[in-house]
Backbone as XML, in Angstrom:
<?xml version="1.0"?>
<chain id="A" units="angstrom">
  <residue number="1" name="UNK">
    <atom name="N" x="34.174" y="97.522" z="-60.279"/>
    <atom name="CA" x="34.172" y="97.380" z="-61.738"/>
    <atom name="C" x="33.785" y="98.735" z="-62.334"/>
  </residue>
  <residue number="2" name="UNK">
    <atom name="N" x="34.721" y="98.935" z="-63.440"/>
    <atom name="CA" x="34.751" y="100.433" z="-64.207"/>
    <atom name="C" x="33.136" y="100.546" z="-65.071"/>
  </residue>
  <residue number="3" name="UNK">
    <atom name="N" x="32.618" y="101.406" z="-65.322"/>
    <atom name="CA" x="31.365" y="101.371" z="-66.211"/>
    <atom name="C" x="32.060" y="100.869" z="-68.043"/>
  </residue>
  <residue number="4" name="UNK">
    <atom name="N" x="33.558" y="100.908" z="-67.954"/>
    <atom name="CA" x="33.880" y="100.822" z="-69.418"/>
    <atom name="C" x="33.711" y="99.072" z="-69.199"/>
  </residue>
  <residue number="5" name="UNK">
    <atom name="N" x="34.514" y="98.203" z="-67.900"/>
    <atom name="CA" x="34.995" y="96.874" z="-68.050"/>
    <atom name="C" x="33.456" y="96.669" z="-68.545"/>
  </residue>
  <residue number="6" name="UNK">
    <atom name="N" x="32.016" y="96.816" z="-67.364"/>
    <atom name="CA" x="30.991" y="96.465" z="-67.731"/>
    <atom name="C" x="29.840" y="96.641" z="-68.978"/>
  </residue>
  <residue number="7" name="UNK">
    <atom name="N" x="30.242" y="97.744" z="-69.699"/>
    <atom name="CA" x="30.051" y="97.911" z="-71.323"/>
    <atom name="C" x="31.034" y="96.749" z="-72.399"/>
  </residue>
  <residue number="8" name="UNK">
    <atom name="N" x="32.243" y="96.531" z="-71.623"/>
    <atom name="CA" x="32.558" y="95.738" z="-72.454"/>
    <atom name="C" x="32.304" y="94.287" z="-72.723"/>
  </residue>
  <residue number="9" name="UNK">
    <atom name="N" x="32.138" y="94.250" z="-71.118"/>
    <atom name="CA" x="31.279" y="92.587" z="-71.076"/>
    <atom name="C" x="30.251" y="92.417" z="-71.553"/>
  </residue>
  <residue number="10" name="UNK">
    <atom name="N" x="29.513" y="93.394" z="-71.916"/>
    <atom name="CA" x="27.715" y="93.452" z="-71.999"/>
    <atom name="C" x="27.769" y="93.591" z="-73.479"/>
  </residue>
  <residue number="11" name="UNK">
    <atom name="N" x="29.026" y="93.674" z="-74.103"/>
    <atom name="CA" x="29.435" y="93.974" z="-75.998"/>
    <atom name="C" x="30.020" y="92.834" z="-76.268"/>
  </residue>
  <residue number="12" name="UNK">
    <atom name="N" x="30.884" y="92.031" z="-75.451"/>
    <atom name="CA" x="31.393" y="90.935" z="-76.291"/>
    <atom name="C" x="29.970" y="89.752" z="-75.532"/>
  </residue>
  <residue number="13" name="UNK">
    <atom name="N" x="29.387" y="90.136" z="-74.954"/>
    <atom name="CA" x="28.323" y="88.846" z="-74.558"/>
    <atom name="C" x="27.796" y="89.212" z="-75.702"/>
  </residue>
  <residue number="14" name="UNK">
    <atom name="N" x="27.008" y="90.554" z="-76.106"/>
    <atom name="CA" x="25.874" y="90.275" z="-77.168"/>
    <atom name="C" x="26.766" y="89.699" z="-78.450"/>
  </residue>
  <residue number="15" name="UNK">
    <atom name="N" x="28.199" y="90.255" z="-78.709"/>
    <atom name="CA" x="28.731" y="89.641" z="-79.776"/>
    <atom name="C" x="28.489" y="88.043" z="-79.665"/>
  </residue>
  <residue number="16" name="UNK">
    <atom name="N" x="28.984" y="87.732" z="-78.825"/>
    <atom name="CA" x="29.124" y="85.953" z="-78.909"/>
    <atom name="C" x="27.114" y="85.250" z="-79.092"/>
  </residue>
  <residue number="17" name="UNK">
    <atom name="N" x="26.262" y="86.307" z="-78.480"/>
    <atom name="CA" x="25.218" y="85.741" z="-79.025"/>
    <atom name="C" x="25.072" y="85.900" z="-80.288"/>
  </residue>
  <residue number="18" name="UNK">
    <atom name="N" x="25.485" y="86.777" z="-81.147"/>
    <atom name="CA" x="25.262" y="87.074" z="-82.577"/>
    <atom name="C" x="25.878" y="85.600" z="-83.271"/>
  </residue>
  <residue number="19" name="UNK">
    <atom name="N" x="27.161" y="85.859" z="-82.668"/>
    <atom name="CA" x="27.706" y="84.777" z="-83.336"/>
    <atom name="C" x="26.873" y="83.424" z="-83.439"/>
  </residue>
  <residue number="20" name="UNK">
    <atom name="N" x="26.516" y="82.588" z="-82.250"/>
    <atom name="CA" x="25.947" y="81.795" z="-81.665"/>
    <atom name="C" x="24.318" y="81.669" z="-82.825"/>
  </residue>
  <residue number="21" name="UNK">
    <atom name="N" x="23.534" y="82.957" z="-82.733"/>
    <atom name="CA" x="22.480" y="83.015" z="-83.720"/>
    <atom name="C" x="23.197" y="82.223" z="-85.216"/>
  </residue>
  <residue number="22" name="UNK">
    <atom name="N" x="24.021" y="83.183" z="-85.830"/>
    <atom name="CA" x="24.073" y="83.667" z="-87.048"/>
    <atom name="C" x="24.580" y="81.788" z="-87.743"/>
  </residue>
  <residue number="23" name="UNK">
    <atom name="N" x="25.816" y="81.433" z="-87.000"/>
    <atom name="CA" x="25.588" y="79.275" z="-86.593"/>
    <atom name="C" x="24.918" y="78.760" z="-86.906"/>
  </residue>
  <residue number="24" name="UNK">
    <atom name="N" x="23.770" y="79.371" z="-85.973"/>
    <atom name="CA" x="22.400" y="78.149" z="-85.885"/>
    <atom name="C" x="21.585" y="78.584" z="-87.419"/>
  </residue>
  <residue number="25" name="UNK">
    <atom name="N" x="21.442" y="80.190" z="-87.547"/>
    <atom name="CA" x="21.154" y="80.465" z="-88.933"/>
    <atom name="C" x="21.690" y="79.627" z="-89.933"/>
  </residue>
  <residue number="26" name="UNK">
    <atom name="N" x="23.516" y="79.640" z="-90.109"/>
    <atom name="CA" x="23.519" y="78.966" z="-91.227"/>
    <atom name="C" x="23.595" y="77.502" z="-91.356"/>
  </residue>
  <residue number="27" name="UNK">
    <atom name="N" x="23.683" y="77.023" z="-90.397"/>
    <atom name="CA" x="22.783" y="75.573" z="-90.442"/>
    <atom name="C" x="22.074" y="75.317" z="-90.743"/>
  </residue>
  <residue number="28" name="UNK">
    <atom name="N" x="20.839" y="75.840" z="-90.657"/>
    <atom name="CA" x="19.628" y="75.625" z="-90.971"/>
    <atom name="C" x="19.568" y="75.914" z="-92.547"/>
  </residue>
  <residue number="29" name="UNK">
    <atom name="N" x="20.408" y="76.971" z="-92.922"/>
    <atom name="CA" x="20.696" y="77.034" z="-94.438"/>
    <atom name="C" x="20.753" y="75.960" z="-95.039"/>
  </residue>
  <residue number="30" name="UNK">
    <atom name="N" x="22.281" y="75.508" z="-94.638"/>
    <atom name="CA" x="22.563" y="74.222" z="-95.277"/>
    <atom name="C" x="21.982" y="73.005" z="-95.260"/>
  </residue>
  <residue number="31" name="UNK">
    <atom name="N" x="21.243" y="72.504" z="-94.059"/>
    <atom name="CA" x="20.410" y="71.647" z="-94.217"/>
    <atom name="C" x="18.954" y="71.994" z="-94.949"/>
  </residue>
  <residue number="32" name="UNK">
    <atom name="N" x="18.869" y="73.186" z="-95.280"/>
    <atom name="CA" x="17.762" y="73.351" z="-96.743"/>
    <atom name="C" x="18.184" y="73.164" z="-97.509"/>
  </residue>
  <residue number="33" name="UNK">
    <atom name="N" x="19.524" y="73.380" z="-97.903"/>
    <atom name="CA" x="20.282" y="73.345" z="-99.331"/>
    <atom name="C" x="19.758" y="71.758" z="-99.854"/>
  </residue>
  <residue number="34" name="UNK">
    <atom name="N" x="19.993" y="70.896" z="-98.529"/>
    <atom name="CA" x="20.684" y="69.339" z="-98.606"/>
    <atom name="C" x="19.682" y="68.793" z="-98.908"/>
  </residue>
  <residue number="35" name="UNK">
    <atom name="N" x="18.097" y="69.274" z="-98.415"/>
    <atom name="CA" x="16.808" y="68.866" z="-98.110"/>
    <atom name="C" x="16.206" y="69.707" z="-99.435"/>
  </residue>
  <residue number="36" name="UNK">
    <atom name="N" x="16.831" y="69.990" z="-100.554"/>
    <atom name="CA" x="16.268" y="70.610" z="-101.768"/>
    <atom name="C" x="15.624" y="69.937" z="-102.459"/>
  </residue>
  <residue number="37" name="UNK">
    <atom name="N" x="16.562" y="68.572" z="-102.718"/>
    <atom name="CA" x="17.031" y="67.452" z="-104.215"/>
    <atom name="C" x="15.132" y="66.804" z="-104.172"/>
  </residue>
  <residue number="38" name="UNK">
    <atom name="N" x="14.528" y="66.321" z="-103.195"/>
    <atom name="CA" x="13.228" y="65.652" z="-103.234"/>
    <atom name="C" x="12.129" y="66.886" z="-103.524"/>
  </residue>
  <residue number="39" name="UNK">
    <atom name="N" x="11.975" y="67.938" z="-103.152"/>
    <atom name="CA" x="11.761" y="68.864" z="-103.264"/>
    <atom name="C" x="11.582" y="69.506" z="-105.069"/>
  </residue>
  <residue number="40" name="UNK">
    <atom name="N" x="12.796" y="69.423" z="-105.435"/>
    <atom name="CA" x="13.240" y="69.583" z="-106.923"/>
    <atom name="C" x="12.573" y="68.301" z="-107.688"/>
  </residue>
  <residue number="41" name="UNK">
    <atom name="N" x="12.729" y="67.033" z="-107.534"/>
    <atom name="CA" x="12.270" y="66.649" z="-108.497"/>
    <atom name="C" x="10.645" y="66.719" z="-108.399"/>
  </residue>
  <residue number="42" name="UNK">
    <atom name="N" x="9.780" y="66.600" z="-106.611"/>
    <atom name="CA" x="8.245" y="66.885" z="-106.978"/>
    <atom name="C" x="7.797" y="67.892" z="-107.904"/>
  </residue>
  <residue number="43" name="UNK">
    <atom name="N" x="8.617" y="68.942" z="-108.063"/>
    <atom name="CA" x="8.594" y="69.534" z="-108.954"/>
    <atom name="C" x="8.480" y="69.917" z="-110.450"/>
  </residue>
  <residue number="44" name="UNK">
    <atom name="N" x="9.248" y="69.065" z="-110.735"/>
    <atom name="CA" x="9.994" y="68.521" z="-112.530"/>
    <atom name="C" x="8.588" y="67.658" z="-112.582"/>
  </residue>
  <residue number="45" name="UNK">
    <atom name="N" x="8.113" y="66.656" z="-111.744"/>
    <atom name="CA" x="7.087" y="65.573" z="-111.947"/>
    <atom name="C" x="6.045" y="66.487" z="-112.233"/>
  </residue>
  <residue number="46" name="UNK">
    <atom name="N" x="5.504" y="67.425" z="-111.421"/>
    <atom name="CA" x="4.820" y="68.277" z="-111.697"/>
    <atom name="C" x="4.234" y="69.557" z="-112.780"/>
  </residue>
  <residue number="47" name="UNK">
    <atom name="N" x="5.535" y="69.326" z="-113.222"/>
    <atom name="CA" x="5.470" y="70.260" z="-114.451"/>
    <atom name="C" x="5.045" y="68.915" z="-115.230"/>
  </residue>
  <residue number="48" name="UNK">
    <atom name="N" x="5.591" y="68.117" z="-115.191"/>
    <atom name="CA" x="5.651" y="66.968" z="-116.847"/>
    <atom name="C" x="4.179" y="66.522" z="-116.623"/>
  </residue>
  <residue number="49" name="UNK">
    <atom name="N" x="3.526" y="66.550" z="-115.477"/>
    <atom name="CA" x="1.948" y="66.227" z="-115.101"/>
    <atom name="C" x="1.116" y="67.894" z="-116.052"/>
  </residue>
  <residue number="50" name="UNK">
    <atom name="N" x="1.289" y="68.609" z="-116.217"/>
    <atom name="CA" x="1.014" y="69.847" z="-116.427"/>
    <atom name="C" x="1.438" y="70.107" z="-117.887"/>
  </residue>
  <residue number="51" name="UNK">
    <atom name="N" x="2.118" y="69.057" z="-118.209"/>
    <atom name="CA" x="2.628" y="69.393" z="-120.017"/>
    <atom name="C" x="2.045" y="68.125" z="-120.313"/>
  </residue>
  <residue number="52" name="UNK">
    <atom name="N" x="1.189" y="67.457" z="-119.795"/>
    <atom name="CA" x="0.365" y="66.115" z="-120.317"/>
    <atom name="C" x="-0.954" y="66.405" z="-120.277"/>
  </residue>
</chain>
């Protein structure tokens, strides 16, 4: 094996972990997005507790 084949394996492995991260990153996004709404209204309650 050439030192280029084995740079290249060792570049598309870390690529596919990036990829693999960046997934699990935006998952976790979106299930904050989804997990906002209860969040938002303790909020609103909180203010209207605070304007009383």
């Amino acid at each position: 094996m050439d030192l280029i084949d084995g740079m290249s394996y060792i570049i598309i492995l870390f690529s596919l972990g990036v990829f693999y991260w960046f997934g699990r990153f935006t998952m976790k996004l979106i299930k904050q997005h989804y997990d906002i709404y209860p969040l938002l209204y303790d909020l609103e309650e909180s203010e209207k507790k605070k304007k009383q």
